[in-house]
Structures are given as structure tokens and as C-alpha cells.
N, C-alpha and C positions, 0 to 999 in steps of 0.2 A: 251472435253469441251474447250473451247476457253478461252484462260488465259486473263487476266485484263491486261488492259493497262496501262507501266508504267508511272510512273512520267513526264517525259518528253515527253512521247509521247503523255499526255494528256493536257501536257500544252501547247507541238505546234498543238496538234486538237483545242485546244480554241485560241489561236493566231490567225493562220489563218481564223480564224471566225472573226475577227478585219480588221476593214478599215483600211488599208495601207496607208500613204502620202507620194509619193515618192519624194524625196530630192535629186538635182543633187549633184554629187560628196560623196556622204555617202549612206551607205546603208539604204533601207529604214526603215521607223522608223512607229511601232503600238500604235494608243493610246490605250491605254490597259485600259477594264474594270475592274471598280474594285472589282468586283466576281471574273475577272479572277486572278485580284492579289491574292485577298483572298485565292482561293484555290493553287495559287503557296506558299501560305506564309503557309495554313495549312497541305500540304503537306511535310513539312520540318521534316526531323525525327525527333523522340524524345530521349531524353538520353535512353543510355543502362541502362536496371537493375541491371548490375552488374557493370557499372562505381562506383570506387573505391570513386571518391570523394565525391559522396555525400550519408548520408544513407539514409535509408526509414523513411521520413517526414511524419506527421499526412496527411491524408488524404483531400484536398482541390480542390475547381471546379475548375479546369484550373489555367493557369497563365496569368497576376498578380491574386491574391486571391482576392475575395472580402475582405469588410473591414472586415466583420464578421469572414469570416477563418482568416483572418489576425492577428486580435486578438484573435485566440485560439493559433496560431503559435505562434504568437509574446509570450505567458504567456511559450511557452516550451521552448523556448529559453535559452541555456546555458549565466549567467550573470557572467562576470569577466573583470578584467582591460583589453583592448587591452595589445599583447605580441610580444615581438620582433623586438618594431618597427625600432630599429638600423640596424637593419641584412637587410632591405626593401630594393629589387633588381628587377627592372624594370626589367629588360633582363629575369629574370626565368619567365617569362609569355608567353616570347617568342613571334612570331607574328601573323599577320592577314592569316587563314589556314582553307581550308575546310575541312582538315583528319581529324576530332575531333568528337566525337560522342555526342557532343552537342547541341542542340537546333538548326536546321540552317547545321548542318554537312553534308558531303557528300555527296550532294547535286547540285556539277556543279558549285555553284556560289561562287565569295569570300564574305567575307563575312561581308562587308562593302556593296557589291551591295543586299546579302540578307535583309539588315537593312536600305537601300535605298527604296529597293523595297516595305516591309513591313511599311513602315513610311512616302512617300510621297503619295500626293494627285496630280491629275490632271500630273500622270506618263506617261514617253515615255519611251520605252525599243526599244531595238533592235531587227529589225525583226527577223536576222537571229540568233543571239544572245539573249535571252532575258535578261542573265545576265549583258547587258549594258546600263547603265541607262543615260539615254540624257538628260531627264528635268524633273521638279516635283518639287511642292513645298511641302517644310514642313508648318504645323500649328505648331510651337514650345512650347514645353509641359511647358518650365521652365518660358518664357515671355510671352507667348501668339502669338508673332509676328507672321506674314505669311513670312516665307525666300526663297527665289526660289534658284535652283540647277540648273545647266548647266554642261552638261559632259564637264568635261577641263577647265573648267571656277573657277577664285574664288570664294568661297563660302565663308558666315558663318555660316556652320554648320558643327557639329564635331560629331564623335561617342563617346559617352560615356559610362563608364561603371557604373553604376548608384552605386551600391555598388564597390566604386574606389577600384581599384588594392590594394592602401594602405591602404585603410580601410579592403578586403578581406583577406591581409596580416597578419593584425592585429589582427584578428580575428577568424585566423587559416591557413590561407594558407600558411605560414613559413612552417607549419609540411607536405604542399604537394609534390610531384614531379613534374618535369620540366613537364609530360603529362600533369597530373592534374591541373597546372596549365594553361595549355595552352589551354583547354576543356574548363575552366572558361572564359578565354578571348575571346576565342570566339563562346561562348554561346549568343543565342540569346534573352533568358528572361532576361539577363545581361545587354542587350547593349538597347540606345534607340538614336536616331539621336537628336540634340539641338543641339542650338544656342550657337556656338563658346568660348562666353564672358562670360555669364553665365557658362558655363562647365570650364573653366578655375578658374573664379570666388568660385566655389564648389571645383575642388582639389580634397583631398579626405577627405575631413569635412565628417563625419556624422552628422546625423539630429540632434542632438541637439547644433551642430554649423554651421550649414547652413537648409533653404527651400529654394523651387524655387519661384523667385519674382511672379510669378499667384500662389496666395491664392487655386485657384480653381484647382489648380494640388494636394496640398498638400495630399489629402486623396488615391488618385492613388498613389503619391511617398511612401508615408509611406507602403502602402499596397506590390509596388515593391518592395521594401527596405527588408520588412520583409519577402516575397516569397521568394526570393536569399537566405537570411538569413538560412535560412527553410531548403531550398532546397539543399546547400553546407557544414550544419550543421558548419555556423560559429555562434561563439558566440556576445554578446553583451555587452555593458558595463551601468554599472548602469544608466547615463545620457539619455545615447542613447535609452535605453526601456521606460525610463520616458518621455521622449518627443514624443518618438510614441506612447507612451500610450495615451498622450494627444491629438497626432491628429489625429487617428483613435476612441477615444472616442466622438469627436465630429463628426462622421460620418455615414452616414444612413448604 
């Protein structure tokens, strides 16, 4: 029987099915369909079952949840004060790492370029590489704005970890290990590409002292907010469920 072809072999079979534009002096660069990205982005492993950090969450359609699982997660949700938030140590999250058996993990690309890839629009990758990403814009979830990317180029746009480090911290990740933590960082239901200003502006607020300025994101955030939540069995605090209460109730 003839074995399936891996990951990468399927994705340079769909590559090379892509018009090439050769560019002197760089290699050449594919504009890449967005089916093709699709299936590079649903290709991406999924957590192990027996990864320690997170337990077994009620059952929901994929991630982010709709609003409706959202709100059956959000009611299981451990409620108590954020904890520990003195002892809060950037460094235990460690850094940007495909070894991780989380969302996005080993997988070839880092993984800033998996959250590139999976988040811009009207992408260029690298022919020979596809993990290098040369152009795309974002449609930015927290303002709306259209921001365009250039490999090398400055941007504003930042990765974000939509449930901040600090707030994860706070809400259990004190009790993890330096792995566990660092599976969380970079996890890709975690991360979402935005606009610079905004992402700085949020910090690690949770929802009921920060939304993102488009209205029209608030029931996707609340609904991501709560998946992670879910998913890493951190807890909530009174505030914070009361205000995703509110804005997942007002959504279809």
C-alpha cells in the first residue's frame, strides 16, 4: 500500500502548483493560494492528550468555540481572585520554539511565521522556504485597520498572546513548569497577529478592563478568551466572567 504523503511533501506538491515571480537577487517568491495556506495552517498538529497543562475541557467545535460553547465553558470555569501576581516572571515562558507540542509545534516553521502565515491576507512566502514570509497584509482584528508586512521591514504588527502571559499567570500558570509554560507561549489558539498600539494598549488587562476598539471583534474575543481559558484550566475572577457574560450574551 502506498503511504500518504507527508506534511511537507504535500505542501511543496501544492506550492509548486503556484505561479512563481522570479525577483532578481532573492529567491523566488509564490503568491500563495489561500486553500493552500489553509491546509498549511490545518495541518498543524494538535496538543498531545496527555500534555500535562491542560485537562480535559467540556467538549466544543473547534477552536475559538462558538459563542454558544463559549458560554457553556465560560459557566465551568473555576471563579476566584487572580493569584500570585507578585511572583510574575516573563522569562518562565521562555521563548519563540517549535519543540512544543502545541498548536503550531513541530512543525518546521517558527512560530511567529506560523501566526504570519495563518493571519495575513494577499501572502508571499518563500519559494524554496515557505516558512518565510515576505509580504501580506493583516485586516486587524482589534481596529479594523488593513496593515501590510514586509519581510525586514518595520511593521505595526505584533504577536499577541490574547490571554496575556499575566493574566495566564494569574490565573494559574504560577503552579506550571518552565515546559508548560513555554507550550502555552507558543501555542497557536493563543496567539493572534494585531496592531502594535492596541496590543500594547491591552497589556495584560482582562476583559473587564480592556475590549478591542471594533465593537464587531468583541464576541470572537470574548469567545477566544474563554477557549484558552477552557483549554489550560485557568481560572477567572468574579469581574472578568461577569463581563464575558455580557458580551457573549449579546451574541448570536
Amino acid at each position: 500500500m502506498r503511504r500518504p504523503l507527508g506534511r511537507w511533501a504535500r505542501l511543496g506538491a501544492a506550492l509548486a502548483a503556484v505561479i512563481v515571480l522570479p525577483i532578481a537577487g532573492v529567491a523566488a517568491i509564490g503568491l500563495v493560494h489561500t486553500q493552500v495556506i489553509s491546509r498549511f495552517a490545518e495541518d498543524a498538529p494538535t496538543p498531545s492528550p496527555g500534555l500535562p497543562v491542560a485537562s480535559p475541557a467540556p467538549p466544543v467545535s473547534g477552536f475559538p468555540p462558538g459563542t454558544g460553547d463559549a458560554r457553556t465553558l465560560l459557566a465551568r470555569l473555576t471563579v476566584e481572585p487572580g493569584k500570585n501576581w507578585q511572583t510574575y516572571d516573563r522569562g518562565r515562558f521562555g521563548f519563540w520554539n517549535d519543540d512544543t507540542d502545541g498548536v503550531g509545534g513541530r512543525n518546521g516553521c517558527d512560530t511567529r511565521a506560523d501566526l504570519l502565515i495563518r493571519d495575513l491576507d494577499e501572502l508571499r512566502v518563500g519559494d524554496r522556504n515557505p516558512c518565510v514570509v515576505f509580504s501580506g497584509v493583516l485586516r486587524d482584528p482589534f481596529t479594523g485597520a488593513d496593515l501590510p508586512y514586509r519581510y525586514r521591514k518595520a511593521s505595526r504588527i505584533e504577536s499577541d498572546h490574547l490571554v496575556a502571559l499575566g493574566a495566564a499567570w494569574r490565573g494559574g500558570a504560577w503552579a506550571w513548569t518552565d515546559a508548560e509554560r513555554n507550550t502555552y507561549f507558543n501555542d497557536l489558539d493563543v496567539l493572534l497577529a494585531v496592531d502594535k498600539d492596541a496590543n500594547q494598549d491591552k497589556g495584560s488587562k482582562t476583559p473587564d478592563k480592556w475590549l478591542p476598539p471594533a465593537a464587531a471583534f468583541h464576541c470572537e474575543y470574548a469567545a477566544r478568551w474563554v477557549g484558552i481559558k477552557a483549554k489550560y484550566t485557568l481560572t477567572v475572577t468574579k469581574q472578568e466572567k461577569a463581563t464575558l457574560t455580557g458580551v457573549l450574551k449579546g451574541c448570536g
